[in-house]
C-alpha distance (Angstrom), angle and dihedral (degrees) to the residues before:
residue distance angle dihedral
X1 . . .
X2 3.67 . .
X3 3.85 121.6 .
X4 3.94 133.9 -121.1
X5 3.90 88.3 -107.1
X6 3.82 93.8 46.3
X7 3.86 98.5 49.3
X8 3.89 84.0 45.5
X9 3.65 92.0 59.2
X10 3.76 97.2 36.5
X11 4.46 79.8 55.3
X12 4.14 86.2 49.5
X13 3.71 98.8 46.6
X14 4.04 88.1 44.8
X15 3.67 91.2 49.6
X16 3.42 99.9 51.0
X17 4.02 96.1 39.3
X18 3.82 93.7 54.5
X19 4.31 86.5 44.3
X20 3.92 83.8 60.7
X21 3.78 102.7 41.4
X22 3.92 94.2 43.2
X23 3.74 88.3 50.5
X24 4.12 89.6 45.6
X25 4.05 86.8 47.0
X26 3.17 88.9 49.4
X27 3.90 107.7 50.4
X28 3.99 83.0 49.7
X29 3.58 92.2 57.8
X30 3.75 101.9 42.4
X31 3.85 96.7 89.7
X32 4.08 82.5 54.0
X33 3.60 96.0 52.0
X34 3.52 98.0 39.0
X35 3.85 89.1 56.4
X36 3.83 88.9 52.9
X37 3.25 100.0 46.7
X38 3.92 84.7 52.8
X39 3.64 91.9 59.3
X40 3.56 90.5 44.6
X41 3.52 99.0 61.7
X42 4.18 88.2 34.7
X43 3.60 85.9 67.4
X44 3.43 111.6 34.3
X45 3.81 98.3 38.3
X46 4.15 96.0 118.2
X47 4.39 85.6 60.5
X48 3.57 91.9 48.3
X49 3.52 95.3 40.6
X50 4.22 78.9 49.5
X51 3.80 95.1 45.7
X52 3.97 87.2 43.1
X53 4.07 90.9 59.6
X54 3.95 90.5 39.5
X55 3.33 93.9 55.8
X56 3.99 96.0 48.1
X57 4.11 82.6 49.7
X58 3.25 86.9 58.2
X59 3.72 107.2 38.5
X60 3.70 103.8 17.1
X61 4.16 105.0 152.0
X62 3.38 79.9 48.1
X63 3.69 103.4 56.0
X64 3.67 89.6 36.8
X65 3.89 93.0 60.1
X66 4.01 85.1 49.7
X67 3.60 93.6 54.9
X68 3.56 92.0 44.1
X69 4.00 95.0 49.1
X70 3.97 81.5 44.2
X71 3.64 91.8 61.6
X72 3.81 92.3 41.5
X73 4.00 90.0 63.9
X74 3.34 99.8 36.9
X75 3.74 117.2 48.0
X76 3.59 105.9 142.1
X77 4.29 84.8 64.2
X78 3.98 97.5 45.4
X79 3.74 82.3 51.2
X80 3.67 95.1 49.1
X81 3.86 91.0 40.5
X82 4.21 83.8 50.5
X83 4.13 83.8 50.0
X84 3.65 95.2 55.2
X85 3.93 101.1 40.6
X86 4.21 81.3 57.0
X87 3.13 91.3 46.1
X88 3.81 95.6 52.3
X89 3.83 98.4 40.3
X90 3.86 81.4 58.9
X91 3.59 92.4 54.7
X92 3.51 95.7 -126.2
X93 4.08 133.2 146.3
X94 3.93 105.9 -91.0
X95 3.98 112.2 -162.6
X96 3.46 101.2 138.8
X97 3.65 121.9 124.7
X98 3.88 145.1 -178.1
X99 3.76 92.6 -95.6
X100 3.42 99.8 43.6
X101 4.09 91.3 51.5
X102 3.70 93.6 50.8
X103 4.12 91.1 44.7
X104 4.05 79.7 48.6
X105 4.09 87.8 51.1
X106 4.37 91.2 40.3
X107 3.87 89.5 49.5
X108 3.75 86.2 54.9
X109 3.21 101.9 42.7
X110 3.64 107.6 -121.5
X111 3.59 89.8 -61.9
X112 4.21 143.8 113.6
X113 3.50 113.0 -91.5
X114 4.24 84.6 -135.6
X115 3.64 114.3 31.5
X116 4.44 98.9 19.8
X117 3.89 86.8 -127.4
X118 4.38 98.5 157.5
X119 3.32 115.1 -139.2
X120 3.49 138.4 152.7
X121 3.72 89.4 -140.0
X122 3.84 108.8 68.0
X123 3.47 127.6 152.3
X124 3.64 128.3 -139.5
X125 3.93 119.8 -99.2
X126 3.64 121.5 -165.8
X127 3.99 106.6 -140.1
X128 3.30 94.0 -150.8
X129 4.22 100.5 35.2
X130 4.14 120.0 -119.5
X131 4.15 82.9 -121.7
X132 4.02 91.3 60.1
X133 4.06 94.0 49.2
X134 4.23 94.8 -88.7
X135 3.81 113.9 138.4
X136 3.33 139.6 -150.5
X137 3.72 112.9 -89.7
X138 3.56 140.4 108.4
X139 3.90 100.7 -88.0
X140 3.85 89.2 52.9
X141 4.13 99.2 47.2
X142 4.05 126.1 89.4
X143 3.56 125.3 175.1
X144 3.65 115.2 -121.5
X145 3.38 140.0 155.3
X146 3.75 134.4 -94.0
X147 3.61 99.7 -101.7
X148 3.91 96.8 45.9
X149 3.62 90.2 44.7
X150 3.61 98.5 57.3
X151 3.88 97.9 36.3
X152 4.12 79.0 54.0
X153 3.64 97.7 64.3
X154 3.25 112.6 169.8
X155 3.77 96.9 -36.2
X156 3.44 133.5 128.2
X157 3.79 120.6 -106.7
X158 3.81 94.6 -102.8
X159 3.78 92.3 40.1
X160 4.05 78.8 45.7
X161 3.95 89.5 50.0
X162 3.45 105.5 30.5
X163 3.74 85.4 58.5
X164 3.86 96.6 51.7
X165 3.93 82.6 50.4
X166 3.63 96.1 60.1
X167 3.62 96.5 51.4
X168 3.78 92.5 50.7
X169 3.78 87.6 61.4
């Protein structure tokens, strides 16, 4: 007959053996269920899209205050999301991504592509602006701060510059 201590142990060592192998299975079969749950939502986007608008019928202060607090934590991605609707209303290319903006931000150090200012909350600046024909890619986004970004416009960088300049003087 076992003892009190023994069966406790025997419940310790079992807990903590099936914790490890249920997280091993599970890294193994991420890739597996992330690829079906891919091709779940692939083909059954119109219902959720359906159960999605039901629900916010249903429930919709509720849903709004989600969004909201959504947007409150996540700023950099309702920019972003802001970015790419511009970008597409233009009906210009859009290819870039998360990466490439924060390789864009690294490269340049934190800092505004016009004044230097470093900050780790720059906004993207198309160098040639969506209005003029630029899109939204890589090759045609600087980081730069709020204030240069806004006093930019939709100017080119020597209109940008040669503007700055003439107020200096």
């Amino acid at each position: 007959m076992k003892t009190l201590e023994q069966i406790q142990r025997n419940r310790r060592y079992q807990a903590e053996y099936h914790k490890k192998y249920d997280a091993l299975y599970h890294q193994s079969q991420r890739d597996h269920y992330l690829t079906l749950k891919r091709l779940y939502h692939e083909t059954h986007r119109k219902q959720e899209a359906l159960a999605r608008k039901k629900r916010y019928t249903r429930f919709p202060e509720e849903s709004r205050s989600k969004s909201r607090l959504y947007t409150v934590l996540h700023p950099e991605i309702n920019r972003a999301k802001a970015e790419r609707r511009r970008a597409r209303l233009a009906g210009t290319t859009i290819s870039l991504t998360k990466e490439q903006w924060e390789t864009i931000q690294a490269i340049h150090d934190f800092s505004c592509a016009y004044c230097g200012h470093k900050s780790h909350n720059l906004t993207q600046d198309h160098v040639i602006p969506l209005s003029k024909g630029g899109t939204h890619t890589a090759e045609n986004v600087v980081p730069a701060c709020k204030s240069c970004n806004s006093s930019k416009g939709a100017k080119l960088p020597e209109q940008f510059r040669l503007g700055r300049l003439s107020t200096l003087l």
